[in-house]
Structures are given as structure tokens and as C-alpha cells.
FIVEX-528753 format. One record per residue (C-alpha): residue number from 0; residue in one letter; x, z, y. Coordinates in steps of 0.02 Angstrom, whole numbers, plus 50000, padded with zeros to 5 digits. Layout:
% residues N
+-----+----+-------+-------+-------+
!   i ! aa !     u !     w !     v !
+-----+----+-------+-------+-------+
! NUM !  a !     X !     Z !     Y !
...
+-----+----+-------+-------+-------+
END
This chain:
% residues 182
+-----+----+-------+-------+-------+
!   i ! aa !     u !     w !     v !
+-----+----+-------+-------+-------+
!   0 !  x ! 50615 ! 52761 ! 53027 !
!   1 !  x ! 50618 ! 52830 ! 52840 !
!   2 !  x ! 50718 ! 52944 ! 52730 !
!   3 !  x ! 50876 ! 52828 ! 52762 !
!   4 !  x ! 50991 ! 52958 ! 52658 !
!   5 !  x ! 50860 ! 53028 ! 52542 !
!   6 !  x ! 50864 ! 53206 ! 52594 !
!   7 !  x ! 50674 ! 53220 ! 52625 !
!   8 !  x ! 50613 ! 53372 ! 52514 !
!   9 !  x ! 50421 ! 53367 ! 52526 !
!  10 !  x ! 50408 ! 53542 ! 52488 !
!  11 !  x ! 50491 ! 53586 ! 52647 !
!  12 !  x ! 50348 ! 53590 ! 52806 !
!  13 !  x ! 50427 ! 53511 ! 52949 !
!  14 !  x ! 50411 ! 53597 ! 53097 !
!  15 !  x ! 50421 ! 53528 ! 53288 !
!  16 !  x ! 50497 ! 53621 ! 53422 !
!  17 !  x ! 50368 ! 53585 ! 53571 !
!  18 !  x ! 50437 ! 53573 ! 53747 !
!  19 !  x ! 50262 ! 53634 ! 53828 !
!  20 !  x ! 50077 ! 53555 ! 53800 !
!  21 !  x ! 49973 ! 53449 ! 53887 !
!  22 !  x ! 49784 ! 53429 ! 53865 !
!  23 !  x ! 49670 ! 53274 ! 53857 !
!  24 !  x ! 49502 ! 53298 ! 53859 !
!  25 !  x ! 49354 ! 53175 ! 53816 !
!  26 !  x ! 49182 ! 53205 ! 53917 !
!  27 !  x ! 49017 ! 53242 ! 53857 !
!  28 !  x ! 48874 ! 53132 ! 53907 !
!  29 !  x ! 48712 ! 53069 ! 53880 !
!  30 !  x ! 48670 ! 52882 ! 53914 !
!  31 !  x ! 48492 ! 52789 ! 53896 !
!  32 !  x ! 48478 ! 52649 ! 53733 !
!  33 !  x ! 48561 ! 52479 ! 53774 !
!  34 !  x ! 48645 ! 52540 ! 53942 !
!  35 !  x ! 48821 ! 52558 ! 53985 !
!  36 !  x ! 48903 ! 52741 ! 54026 !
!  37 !  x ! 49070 ! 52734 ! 54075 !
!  38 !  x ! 49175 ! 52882 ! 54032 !
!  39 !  x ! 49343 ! 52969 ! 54118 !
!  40 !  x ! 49461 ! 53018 ! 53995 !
!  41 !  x ! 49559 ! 53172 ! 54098 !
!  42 !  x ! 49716 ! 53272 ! 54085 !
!  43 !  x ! 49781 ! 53447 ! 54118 !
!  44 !  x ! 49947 ! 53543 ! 54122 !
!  45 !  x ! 49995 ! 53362 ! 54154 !
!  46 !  x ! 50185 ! 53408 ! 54219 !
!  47 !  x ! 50340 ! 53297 ! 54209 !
!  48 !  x ! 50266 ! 53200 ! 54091 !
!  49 !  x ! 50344 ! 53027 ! 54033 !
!  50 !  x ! 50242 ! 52946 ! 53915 !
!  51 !  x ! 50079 ! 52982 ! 53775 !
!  52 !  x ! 50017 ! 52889 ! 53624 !
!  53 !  x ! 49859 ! 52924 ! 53543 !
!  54 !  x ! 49707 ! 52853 ! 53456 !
!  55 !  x ! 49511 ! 52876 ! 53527 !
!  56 !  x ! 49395 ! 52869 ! 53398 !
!  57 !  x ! 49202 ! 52858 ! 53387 !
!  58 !  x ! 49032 ! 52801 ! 53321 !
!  59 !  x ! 49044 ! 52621 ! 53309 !
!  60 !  x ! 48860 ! 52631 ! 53235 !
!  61 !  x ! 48809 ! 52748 ! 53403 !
!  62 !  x ! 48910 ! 52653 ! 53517 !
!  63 !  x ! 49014 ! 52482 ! 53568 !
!  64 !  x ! 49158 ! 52463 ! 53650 !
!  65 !  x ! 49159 ! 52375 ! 53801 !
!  66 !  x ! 49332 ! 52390 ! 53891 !
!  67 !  x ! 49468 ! 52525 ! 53954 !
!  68 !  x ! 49509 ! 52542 ! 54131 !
!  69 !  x ! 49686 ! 52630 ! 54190 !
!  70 !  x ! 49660 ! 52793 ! 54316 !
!  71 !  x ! 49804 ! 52871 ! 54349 !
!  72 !  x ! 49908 ! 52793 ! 54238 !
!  73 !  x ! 49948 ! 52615 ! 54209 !
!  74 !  x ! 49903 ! 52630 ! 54019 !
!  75 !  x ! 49899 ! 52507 ! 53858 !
!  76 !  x ! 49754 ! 52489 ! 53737 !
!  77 !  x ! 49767 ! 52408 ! 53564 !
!  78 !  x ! 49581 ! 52372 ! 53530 !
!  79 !  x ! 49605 ! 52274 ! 53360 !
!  80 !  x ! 49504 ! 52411 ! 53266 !
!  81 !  x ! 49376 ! 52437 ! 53402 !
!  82 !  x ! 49243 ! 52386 ! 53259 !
!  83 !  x ! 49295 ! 52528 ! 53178 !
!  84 !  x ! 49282 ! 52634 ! 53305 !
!  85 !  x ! 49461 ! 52648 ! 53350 !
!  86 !  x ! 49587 ! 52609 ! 53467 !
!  87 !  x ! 49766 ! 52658 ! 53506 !
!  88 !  x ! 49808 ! 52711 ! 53671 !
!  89 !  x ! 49979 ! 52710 ! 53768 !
!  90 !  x ! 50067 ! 52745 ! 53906 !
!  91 !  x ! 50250 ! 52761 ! 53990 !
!  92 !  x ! 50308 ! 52797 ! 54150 !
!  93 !  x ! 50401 ! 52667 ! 54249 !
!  94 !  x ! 50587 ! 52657 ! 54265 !
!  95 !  x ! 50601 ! 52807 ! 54150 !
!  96 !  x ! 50531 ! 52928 ! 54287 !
!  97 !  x ! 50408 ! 53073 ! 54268 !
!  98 !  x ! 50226 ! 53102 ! 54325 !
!  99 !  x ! 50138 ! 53245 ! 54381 !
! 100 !  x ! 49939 ! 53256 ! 54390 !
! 101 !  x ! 49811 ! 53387 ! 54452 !
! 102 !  x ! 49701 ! 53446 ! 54308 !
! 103 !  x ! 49545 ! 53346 ! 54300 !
! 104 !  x ! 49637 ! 53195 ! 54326 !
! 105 !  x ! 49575 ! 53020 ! 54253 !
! 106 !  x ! 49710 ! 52957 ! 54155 !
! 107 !  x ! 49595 ! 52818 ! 54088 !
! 108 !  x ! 49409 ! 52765 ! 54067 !
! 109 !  x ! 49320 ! 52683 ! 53921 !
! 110 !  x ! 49160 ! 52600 ! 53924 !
! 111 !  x ! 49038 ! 52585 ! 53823 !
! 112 !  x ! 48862 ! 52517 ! 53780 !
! 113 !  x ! 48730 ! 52620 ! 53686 !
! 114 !  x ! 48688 ! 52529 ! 53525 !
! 115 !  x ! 48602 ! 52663 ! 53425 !
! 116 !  x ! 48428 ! 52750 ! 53435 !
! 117 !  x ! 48363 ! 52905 ! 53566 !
! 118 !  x ! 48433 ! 53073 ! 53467 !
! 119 !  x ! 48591 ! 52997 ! 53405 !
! 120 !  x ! 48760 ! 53054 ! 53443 !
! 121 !  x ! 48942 ! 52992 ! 53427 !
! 122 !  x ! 49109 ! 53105 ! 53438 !
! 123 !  x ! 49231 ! 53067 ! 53542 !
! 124 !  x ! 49403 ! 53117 ! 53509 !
! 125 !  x ! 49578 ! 53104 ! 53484 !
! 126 !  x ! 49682 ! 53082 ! 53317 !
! 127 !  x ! 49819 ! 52989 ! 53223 !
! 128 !  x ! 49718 ! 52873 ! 53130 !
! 129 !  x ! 49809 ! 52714 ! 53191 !
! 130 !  x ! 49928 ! 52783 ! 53331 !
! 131 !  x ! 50018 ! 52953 ! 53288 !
! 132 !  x ! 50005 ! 53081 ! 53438 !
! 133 !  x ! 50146 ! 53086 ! 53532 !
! 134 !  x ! 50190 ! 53143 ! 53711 !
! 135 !  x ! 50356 ! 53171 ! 53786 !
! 136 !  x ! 50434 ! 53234 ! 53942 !
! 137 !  x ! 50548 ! 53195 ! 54086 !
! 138 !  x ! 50688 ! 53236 ! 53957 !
! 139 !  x ! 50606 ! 53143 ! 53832 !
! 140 !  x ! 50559 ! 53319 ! 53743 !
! 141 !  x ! 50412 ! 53320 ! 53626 !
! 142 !  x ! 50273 ! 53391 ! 53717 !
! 143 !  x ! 50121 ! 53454 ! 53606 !
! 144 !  x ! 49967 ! 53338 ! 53642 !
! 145 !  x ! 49817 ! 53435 ! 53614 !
! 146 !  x ! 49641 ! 53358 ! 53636 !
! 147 !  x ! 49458 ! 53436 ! 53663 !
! 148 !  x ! 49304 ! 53325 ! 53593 !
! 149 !  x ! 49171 ! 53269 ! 53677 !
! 150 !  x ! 49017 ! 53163 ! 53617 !
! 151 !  x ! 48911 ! 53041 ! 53697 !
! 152 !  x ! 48703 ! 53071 ! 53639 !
! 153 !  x ! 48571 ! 52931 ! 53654 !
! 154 !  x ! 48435 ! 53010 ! 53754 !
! 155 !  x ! 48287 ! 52948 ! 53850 !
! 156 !  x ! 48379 ! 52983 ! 54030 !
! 157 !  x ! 48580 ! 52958 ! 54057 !
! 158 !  x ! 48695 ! 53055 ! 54153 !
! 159 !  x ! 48778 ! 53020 ! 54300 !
! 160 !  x ! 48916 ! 52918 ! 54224 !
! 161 !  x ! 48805 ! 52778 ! 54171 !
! 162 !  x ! 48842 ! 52621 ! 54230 !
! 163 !  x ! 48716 ! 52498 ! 54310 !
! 164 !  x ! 48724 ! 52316 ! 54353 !
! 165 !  x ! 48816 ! 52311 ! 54500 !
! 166 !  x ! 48879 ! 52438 ! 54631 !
! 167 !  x ! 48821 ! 52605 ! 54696 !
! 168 !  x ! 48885 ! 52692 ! 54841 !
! 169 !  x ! 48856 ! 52891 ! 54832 !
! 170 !  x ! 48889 ! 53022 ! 54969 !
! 171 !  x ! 49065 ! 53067 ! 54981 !
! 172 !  x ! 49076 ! 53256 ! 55019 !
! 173 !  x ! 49179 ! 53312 ! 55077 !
! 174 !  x ! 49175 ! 53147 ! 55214 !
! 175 !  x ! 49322 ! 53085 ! 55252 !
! 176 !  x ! 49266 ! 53029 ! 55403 !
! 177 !  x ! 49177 ! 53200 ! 55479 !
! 178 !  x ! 49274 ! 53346 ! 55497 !
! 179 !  x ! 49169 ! 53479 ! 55424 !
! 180 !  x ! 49126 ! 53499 ! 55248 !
! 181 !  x ! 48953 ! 53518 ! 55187 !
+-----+----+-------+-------+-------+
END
């Protein structure tokens, strides 16, 4: 891209004609020194959407990347600047189709591993700090991305999306199995 015919007049703001928005929030959490918490990263107002790129920044001094693990979408993540406490994030819809979510959704989930001391805290968020935000629509229309932060604290006890070693099986409830809800 660039100003191919040199008509770009800084003095002039651009502005974007946004075709909707969709929202991508980042979870707050608390997770115990040297343990792993692994985090959904979750949509809303997620209609007809076609594709999203972004950038999640943190605390690489608070916490380490481990990994990124698709949800509902089948998502890429550049994690050359995970040092830094960056990396891009990407995704497009197959066969230039469309998805639709239910608000809540997991789009994605990073994990990570405590590294700093009890009362410490790292943001989480999104930004365009190595990936401009993008997101576009069924029609390939600019859709407004906008995110709300969350943080992760070092405490003495974690939450419930801490990971352990191995597996855990918790009540489902409603059971799939029993027909009444509890």
C-alpha cells in the first residue's frame, strides 16, 4: 500500500465508515507464582463476520507465554515478539464464508506461566503494535474491532482457569446425560 499518486494531505483525518462492531474481550484472573492459567479470549456481536487481525499484548516481566489454542475459530498466531510481550493474531473464514458466534464465545485461548512475584499484575489487551486491527464482514466491510482489557494478578490462590498437570473432569450442569437441570 502507500501514497502511490501522492495525494495524501496529512492534515486531513481519515475517517472509516464502519459496517457494525464486534467486541473481543480479554479475562481477568488471578493465578498462583510459577503455575500455568490458561485464558479464553471471547467475542460478542460476533455476526457475519469473515476475518480479524489484532495484536495481544502483556507483561512479559509478570508473565510467559506458553502457547495459543484455536476455540471457535481456526486462528493464526505470529509469536516472534512473544519476548516482548506481543503477538499478532489472525483469522479468516474458510472458502470466503461468514461466521456467526453467541456472545461469550472462545475465539481463542492463550496460556501462560506466572513468572513474577505475589501482588504483581500484567494487562492484557488488544492494540496495533505489530498487527493493525482489522475486522471485516461477509461483504468484506470494515467492521470496528473494539477490545475490553483484562489483567492477570499474581496472588497466593488462582482462579478457576489455572491449569494443572494433567486433566480434571468438573460437573457438567446442566448434564447432558440427565434430563433435569440443577
Amino acid at each position: 500500500l502507500g501514497d502511490v499518486n501522492n495525494s495524501w494531505n496529512n492534515t486531513i483525518a481519515k475517517t472509516t465508515d464502519y459496517k457494525g462492531a464486534v467486541y473481543i474481550d480479554m479475562p481477568t484472573a488471578t493465578v498462583a507464582p510459577d503455575k500455568l492459567i490458561k485464558l479464553p479470549i471471547t467475542a460478542r456481536h460476533f455476526k457475519t463476520m469473515s476475518g480479524y487481525q489484532f495484536t495481544v499484548n502483556w507483561n512479559p516481566s509478570v508473565l510467559s507465554f506458553v502457547g495459543a489454542e484455536n476455540g471457535a475459530v481456526d486462528g493464526e498466531y505470529g509469536s516472534m515478539k512473544e519476548a516482548e510481550g506481543v503477538i499478532s493474531v489472525l483469522w479468516t473464514a474458510d472458502n470466503a464464508t461468514s461466521l456467526d458466534l453467541a456472545d461469550e464465545t472462545p475465539l481463542f485461548y492463550m496460556t501462560f506461566k506466572a513468572i513474577g512475584n505475589v501482588g504483581d499484575v500484567s494487562p492484557l489487551s488488544i492494540s496495533s503494535s505489530a498487527t493493525p486491527i482489522e475486522a471485516v464482514n461477509n461483504n468484506l466491510d470494515l467492521v470496528e474491532l473494539r477490545s475490553n482489557a483484562g489483567t492477570v494478578s499474581i496472588g497466593s490462590a488462582s482462579t478457576t482457569l489455572t491449569m494443572t498437570d494433567g486433566y480434571r473432569l468438573d460437573q457438567n450442569i446442566p448434564n447432558p446425560f440427565n434430563g433435569s437441570t440443577i
